[in-house]
N, C-alpha and C positions, 0 to 999 in steps of 0.2 A: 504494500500500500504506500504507494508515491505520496499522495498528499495527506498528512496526518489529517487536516481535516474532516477530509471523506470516513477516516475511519473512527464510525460514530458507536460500537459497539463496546468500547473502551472510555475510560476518563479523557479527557481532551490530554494530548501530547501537548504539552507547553513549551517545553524545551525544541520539542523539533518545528512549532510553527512558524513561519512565516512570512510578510506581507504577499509576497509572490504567488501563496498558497491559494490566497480568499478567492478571490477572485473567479478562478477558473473551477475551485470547490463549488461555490454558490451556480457560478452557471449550470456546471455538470447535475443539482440536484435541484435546480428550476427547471429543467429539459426532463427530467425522471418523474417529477411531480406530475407535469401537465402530460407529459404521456400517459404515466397512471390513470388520472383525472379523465382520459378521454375515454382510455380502457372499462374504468367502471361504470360511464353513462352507456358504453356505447350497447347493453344489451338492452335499452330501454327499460327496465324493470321486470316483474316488481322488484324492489328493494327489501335488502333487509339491511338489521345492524351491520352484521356480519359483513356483507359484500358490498357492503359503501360507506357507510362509517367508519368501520376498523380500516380498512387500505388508508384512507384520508389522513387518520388518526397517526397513523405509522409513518406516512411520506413525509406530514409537517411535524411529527419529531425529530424524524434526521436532519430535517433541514433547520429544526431550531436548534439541535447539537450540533452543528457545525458551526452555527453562527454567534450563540453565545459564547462563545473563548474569544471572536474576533469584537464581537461589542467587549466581552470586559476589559481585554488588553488594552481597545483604543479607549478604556476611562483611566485604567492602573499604571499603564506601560507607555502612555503616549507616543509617537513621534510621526516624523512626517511621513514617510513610505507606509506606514502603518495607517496612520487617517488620510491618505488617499487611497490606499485598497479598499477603505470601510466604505468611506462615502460613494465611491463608483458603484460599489452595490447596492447602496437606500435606495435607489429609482429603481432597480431591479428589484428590490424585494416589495418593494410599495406599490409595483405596477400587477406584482405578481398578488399578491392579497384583493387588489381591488379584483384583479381580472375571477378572481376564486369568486368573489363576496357578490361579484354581480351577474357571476354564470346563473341564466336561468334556468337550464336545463337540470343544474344540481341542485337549485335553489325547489324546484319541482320535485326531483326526487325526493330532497329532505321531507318536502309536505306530504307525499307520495304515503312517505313512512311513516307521518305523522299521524297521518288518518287510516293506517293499515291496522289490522288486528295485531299483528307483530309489536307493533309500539305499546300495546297494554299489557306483553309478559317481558320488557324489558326492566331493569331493573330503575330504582329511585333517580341515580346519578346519568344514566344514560339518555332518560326521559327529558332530562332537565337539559344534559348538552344537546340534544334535538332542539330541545323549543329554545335555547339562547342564538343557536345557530339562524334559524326562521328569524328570530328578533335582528339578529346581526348582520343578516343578507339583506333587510331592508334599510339597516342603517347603512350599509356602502352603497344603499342605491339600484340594489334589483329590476325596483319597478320603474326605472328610472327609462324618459325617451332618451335615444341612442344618442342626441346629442350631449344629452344632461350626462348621461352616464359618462362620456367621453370628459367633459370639465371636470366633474369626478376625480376622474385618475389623474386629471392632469393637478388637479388641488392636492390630491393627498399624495403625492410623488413631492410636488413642490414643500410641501410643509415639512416631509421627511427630511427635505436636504436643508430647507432654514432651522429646523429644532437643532440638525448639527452643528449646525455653522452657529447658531447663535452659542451652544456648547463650548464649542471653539474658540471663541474669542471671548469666552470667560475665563479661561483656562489660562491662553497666552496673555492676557491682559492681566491673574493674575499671577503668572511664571514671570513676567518684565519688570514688574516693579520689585528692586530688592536694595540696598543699602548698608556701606559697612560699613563700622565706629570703629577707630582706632584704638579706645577703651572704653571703659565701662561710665564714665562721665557724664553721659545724658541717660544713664542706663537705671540711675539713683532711685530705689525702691523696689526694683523687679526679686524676685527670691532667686535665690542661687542655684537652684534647681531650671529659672527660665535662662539666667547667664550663662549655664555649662550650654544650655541644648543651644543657643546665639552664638558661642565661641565653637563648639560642634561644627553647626550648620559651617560658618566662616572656614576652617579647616577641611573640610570635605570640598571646597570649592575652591581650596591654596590660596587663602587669604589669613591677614592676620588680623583680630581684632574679635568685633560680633557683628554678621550676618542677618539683617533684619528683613524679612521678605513677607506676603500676603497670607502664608499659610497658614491655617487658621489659632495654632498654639502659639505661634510667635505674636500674631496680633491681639489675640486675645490678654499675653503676657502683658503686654506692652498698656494696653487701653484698660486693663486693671491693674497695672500697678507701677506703670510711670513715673517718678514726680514729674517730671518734663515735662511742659504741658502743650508748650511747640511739637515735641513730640509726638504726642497723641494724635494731637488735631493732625498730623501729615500724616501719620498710618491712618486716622478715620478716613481722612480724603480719600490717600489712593486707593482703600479700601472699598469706600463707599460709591466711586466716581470710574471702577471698572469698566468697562465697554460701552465709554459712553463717548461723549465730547465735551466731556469736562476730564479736568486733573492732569495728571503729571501725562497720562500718552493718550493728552484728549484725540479724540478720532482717531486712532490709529485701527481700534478695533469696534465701532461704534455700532453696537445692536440695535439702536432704534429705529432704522428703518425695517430691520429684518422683524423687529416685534409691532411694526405697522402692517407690515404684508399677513405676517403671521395671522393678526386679528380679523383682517378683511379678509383673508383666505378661510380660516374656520366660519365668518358670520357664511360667506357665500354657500359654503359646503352644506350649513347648517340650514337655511331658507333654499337648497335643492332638493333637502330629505323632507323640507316642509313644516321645520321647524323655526317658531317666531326668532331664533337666537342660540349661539352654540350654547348658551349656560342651560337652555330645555332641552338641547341633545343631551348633551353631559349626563344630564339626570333621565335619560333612559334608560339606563344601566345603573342606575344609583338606588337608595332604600326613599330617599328623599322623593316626596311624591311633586313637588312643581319647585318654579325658582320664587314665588312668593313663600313659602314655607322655611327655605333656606334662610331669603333676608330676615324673616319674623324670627327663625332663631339669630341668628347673629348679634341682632340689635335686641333682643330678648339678654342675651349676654352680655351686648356692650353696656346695658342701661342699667345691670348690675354691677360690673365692673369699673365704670368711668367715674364715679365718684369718688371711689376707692382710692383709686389711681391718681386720681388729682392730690388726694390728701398724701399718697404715699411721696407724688414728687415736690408739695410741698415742705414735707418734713426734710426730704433731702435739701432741698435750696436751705432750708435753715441751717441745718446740721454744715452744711459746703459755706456758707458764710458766717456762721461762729466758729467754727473749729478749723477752718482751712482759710477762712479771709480769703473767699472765693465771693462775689458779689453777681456773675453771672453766667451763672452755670450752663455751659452746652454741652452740644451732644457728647462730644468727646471727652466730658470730663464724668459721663453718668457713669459708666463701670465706674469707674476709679474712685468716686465720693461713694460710690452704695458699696464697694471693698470697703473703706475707710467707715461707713455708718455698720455695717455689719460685724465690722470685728471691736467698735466703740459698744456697739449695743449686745453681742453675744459671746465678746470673747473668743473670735472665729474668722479664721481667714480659709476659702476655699484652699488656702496651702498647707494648713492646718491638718487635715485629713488625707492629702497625697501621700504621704508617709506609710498610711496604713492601707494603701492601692495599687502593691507592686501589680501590673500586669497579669504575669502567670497566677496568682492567685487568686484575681479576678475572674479569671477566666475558668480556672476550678472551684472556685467558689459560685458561679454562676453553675456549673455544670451539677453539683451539687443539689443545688437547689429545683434545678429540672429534676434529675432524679428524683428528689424528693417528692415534688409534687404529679410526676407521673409515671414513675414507675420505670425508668431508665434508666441505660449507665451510658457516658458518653466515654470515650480513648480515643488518644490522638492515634494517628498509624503515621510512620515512615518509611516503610518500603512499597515499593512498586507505584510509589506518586508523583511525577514531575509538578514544580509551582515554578511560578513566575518569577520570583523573587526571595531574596533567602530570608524575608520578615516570614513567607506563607506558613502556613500548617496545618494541615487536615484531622480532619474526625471523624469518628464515627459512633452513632447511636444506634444502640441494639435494645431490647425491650426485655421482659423479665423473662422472656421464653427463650432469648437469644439472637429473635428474629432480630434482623439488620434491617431500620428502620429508616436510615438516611444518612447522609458521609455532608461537610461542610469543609469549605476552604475559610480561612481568618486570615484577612491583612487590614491589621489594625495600625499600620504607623502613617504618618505624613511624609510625604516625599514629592522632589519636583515631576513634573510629566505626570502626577497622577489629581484628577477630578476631586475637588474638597469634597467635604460631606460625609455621612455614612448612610450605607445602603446595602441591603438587599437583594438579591436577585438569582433566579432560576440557573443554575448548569444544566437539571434536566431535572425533567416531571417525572411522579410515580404514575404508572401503568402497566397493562395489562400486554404482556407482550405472546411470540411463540415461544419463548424460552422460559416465561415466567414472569415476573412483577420486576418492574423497570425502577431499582432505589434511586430516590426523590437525592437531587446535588444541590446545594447552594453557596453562593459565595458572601460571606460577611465582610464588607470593609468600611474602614473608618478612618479618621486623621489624627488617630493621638499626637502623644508628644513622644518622640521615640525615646529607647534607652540613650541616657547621656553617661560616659566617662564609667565607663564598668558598674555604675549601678544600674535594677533593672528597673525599667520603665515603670514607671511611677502614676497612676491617674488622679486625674482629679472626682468628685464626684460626681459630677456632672457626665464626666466620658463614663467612670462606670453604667450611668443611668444610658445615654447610648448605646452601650454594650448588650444590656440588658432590654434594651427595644429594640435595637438590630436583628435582636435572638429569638425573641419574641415572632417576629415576621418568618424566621428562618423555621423555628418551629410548626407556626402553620403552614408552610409547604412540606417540612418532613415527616410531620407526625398522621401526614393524611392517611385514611385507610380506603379514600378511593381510587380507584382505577384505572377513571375514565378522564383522559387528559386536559377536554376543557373544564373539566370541573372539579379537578384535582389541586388541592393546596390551597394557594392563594387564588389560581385560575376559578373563574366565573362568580368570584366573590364579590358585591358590591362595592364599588370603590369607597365609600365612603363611611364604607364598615371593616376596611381592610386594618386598617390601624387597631381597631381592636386588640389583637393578641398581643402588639408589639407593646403601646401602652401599658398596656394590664403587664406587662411583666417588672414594668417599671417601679411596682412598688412595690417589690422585697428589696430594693436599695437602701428602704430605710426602715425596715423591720429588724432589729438588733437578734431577734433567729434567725434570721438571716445574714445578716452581716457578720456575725459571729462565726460564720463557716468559712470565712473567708478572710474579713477586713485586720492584717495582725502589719504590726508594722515591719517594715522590711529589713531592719537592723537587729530587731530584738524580738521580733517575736511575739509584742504584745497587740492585747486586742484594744480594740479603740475605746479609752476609760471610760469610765459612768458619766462623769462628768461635761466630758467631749459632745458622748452622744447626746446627752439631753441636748447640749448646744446647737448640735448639727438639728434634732429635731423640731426647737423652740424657732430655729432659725429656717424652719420650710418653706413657709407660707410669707418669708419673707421679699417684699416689692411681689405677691404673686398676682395683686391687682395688674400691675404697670406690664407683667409677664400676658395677660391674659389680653391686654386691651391691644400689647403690641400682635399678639396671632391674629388677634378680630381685625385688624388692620390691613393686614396680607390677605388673610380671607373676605375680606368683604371687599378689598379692591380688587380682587383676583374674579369675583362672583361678579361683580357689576362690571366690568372689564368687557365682560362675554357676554351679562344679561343688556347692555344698555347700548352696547353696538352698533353705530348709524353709521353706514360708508358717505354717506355725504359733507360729515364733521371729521369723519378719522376714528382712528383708538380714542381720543381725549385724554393720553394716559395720566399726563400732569395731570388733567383738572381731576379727571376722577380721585385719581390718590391724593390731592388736597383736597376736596370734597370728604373724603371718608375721615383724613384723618381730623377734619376740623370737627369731626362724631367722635371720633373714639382716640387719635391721639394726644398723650400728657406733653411733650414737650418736638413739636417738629421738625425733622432733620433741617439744614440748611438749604436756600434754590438750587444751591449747586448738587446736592448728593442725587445721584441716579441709582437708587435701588432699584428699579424695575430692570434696570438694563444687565441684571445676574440675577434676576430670580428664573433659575433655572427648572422646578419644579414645573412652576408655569409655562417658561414658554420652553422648554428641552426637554420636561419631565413629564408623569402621566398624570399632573393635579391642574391642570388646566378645566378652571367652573369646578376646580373641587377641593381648590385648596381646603377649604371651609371641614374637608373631610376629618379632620385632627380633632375638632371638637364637636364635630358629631360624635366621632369613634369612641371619643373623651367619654361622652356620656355615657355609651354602652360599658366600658373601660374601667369606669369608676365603679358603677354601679354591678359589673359584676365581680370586680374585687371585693366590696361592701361583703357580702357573704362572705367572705376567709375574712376577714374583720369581726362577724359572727358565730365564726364555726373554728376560729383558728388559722392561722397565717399557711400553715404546713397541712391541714383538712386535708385528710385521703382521700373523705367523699366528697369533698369539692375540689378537690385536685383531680379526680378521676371524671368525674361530670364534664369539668372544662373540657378535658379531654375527647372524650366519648362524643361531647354537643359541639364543640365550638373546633378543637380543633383536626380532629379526625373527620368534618364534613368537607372541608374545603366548601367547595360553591354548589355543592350535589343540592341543598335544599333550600328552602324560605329563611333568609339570617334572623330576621324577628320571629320566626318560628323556635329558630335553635335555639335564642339569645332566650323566648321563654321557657324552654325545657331545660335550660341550665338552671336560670332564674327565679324560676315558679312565676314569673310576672314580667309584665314590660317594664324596659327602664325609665327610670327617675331620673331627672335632672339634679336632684338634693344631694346625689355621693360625688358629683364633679362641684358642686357648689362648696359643700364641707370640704371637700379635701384642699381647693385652692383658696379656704379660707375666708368666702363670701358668704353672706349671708343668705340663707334660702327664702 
């Protein structure tokens, strides 16, 4: 087997990939597809599962095991030969998805089967990927006249290659801005722990001094705990003024044209399917029944939180002008006074607790706690696995019978050429193959702060809580016991219930049963005192107004973005995002800062009209933790329930169905209101 890609019956060869590979991999298994594809229509029917779902099922797995190793190298591995193999294929694979989505002849068979006898002894999951497929052949346009259909393909090919491109010139915009101090001078207040990883970075690059660059542990060091206040304000800038035409490489790499097209290309696609606006496509696939229900939550949350948050940034403005003779506080200076009020008022610096957050312990301290709560053992494996890089290492979860229930890759460090963030995502689905059940792959990564100067990497708590919702996601794709591909794991799950699991795991990071399996400190061995913790506890809910009103801020200008779309004004991006924030936000970035032009979720990622998703999920999230708050942190029968309802269905059923048989009830807004500290 010449090209490692084609051979998809193995873990992806990493080591022997290639850019020169993709390419001719992808054509060679677009050419196999649609010959298949023509093979199954051409006996006319009947149909059955068997002889037209399962073929379908199997072609666009190989073809997505081929192509997940070439998407995640070009987010971890960057380079140019690399992201031009990728991008020559989006139009190839986006022409090939419409060309599937609006075949009517398959679109026919599917209904064919829908209304055959055969469809009433298939089983629960199988049913459900039928009737998502009918839903989903009319969202690319089935019924569409030949000319509509034809604009179609050319929209959604088109948006394939701006989502990268806008990717793109996040990345290099923020790979270009970097800076080295020849000592530690302007450096006064940062912890010695952020100085090694600055003198680090400088040394790996054969410089001498500290290294200050966009990634996200270096700027965050910096913007909490500077004294320099020139300082900050140039990291917020270039930070905040990424791909635009403002700041230090204004227009070099400026997204906002490609996030104009972006908007008018989705409204268009969206008024062919015959939708008043892509934010009512969005929620055709969503739990969310219209986009007025969306706004009435939002601003249902904001009208709780904004008072809050006024008072919280008031208290800061005081606390920044008595104790710092700070008189007018901006943006640049917020981390930095709410470090300084936090550890005035609780005795607690987030540096405070990295101590007790080596890495590796985190990560079996996390594995632990799976086990615990369902009945698994997770082990790394080192033989017979190529990784990308020498941060990777893989896993594997087996169950109490032994069954092998999923394998993960973790690359948890920050590095240049790789995409910030932490994410999720598919190597390959569980299914039903001829050989047997196809175990579920995923890959975790993240951007810590790497190991510095022979100590091991150190977190803060905030990245353990990352850690622990990264896992969360990875778990409901592994721990599925369905079958049937689109409906397996995360597949056919409500976007805006996908968060769910990842959330919900998030809070054994500060259950002291939890923590206690894990959090000891990395010199000595100790676990994090009585005293610490109450701290760290007292200190939860701290600014989580100002936390809560900044999400409402992204989601509701992401949701009206999509829902209020007029091509004869444009995006309106400004106005909208100064519109929202004069609702909901406490103190507003500067003219100059372009957050829109990296919010990559939206216009690169899949929360496009769903940002909002986070606290929808919030709610389901809370509200089924609330139970292990009732029954116990560590609850077998509610460790096993979760299991059993929420995450061994993947997308096989109704999620408000599942979320009540976990439950006993639909969710409450009162456990996301108490947990972040607002009044119900």
């Amino acid at each position: 087997m010449s090209n490692p890609l084609l051979d998809t019956d193995q873990l992806p060869r990493f080591k022997d990939i290639r850019p020169e590979h993709v390419e001719p991999a992808i054509d060679a298994l677009l050419a196999e597809n649609r010959d298949l594809l023509d093979k199954a229509l051409a006996s006319g029917g009947p149909y059955t599962y068997d002889s037209l779902v399962r073929p379908l099922e199997e072609a666009n797995d190989r073809l997505s095991k081929a192509w997940s190793p070439v998407g995640h190298l070009n987010s971890v591995m960057n380079n140019d030969s690399l992201r031009a193999a990728y991008n020559a294929c989006l139009p190839k694979l986006s022409a090939y998805a419409t060309e599937v989505g609006q075949n009517e002849a398959l679109f026919h068979a599917y209904q064919a089967l829908r209304d055959s006898d055969d469809y009433v002894g298939l089983s629960t999951a199988q049913q459900r990927s039928i009737d998502n497929a009918l839903r989903d052949f009319r969202l690319a346009g089935v019924d569409l006249a030949p000319e509509k259909k034809e604009r179609y393909r050319q929209i959604a090919s088109r948006l394939s290659e701006l989502s990268s491109k806008f990717s793109e010139n996040v990345l290099d915009a923020t790979n270009a801005w970097k800076t080295v101090l020849p000592d530690a001078g302007r450096l006064t207040g940062l912890p010695q722990s952020s100085l090694d990883m600055l003198r680090q970075s400088a040394e790996q690059e054969g410089e001498q001094g500290y290294l200050l660059n966009l990634d996200f542990p270096c700027y965050f060091a910096v913007l909490a705990y500077a004294d320099d206040r020139e300082l900050r304000r140039e990291l917020y800038e270039a930070f905040g003024t990424r791909a635009s035409e403002q700041g230090p490489h204004a227009g070099q790499w400026d997204n906002a044209p490609l996030m104009e097209e972006i908007l008018a290309l989705r409204h268009e696609k969206a008024q062919l399917l015959g939708f008043a606006s892509y934010a009512e496509l969005s929620l055709a696939t969503k739990m969310a029944d219209s986009t007025d229900e969306v706004i009435a939550f939002l601003d249902n949350l904001a009208a709780r939180a904004k008072p809050q948050a006024d008072g919280e940034l008031e208290e800061l403005r005081q606390f920044a002008r008595a104790e710092l003779g700070m008189d007018d506080l901006q943006p640049w200076d917020v981390t930095y006074v709410s470090e300084k009020l936090r550890q005035a008022r609780y005795q607690l610096s987030q540096e405070d607790l990295r101590p007790y957050f080596p890495a590796n312990r985190v990560i079996d301290g996390l594995f632990q706690v799976v086990e615990r709560l369902y009945g698994v053992t997770i082990l790394e494996r080192t033989s017979e696995v190529e990784t990308w890089h020498p941060d990777v290492q893989f896993f594997e979860i087996r169950d109490g019978s032994n069954e092998l229930r999923g394998q993960f890759y973790t690359d948890l460090y920050a590095r240049q050429k790789k995409r910030g963030g932490a994410w999720m995502d598919e190597c390959r689905v569980r299914r039903t193959t001829t050989s047997g059940i196809q175990t579920p792959v995923a890959y975790l990564t993240c951007n810590f702060t790497p190991p510095v100067g022979g100590k091991p990497a150190l977190l803060t708590h905030g990245e353990v809580e990352t850690l622990f919702h990264e896992f969360g996601h990875g778990l409901h794709h592994m721990l599925t016991r369905i079958d049937c591909a689109p409906v397996s794991g995360i597949n056919g799950v409500p976007w805006d219930a996908v968060e769910l699991p990842s959330q919900f795991m998030e809070n054994w990071c500060w259950e002291r049963e939890a923590l206690d399996l894990f959090a000891a400190h990395y010199d000595t061995g100790e676990r994090i005192p009585e005293p610490l913790y109450q701290r760290m506890r007292d200190a939860k809910n701290f600014q989580s107004a100002m936390q809560m009103v900044r999400q409402l801020e992204f989601s509701l200008f992401d949701f009206r973005l999509h829902a209020e779309y007029d091509p004869n004004a444009g995006g309106r991006i400004a106005e909208i995002l100064d519109d929202v924030r004069a609702q909901v936000s406490v103190l507003p970035p500067p003219a100059w800062h372009r957050f829109p032009n990296s919010f990559g979720h939206i216009f690169a990622g899949g929360y496009a009209a769903g940002y909002y998703s986070y606290k929808w999920a919030e709610v389901l999230s809370a509200d089924a933790y609330s139970r292990f708050e009732e029954e116990g942190v560590f609850s077998e029968t509610a460790g096993r329930d979760f299991l059993t309802n929420i995450l061994e269905k993947g997308g096989s059923e109704d999620l408000m169905e599942l979320f009540v048989a976990f439950r006993g009830r639909k969710p409450s807004i009162d456990a996301l209101l108490r947990h972040a500290g607002l009044a119900a």
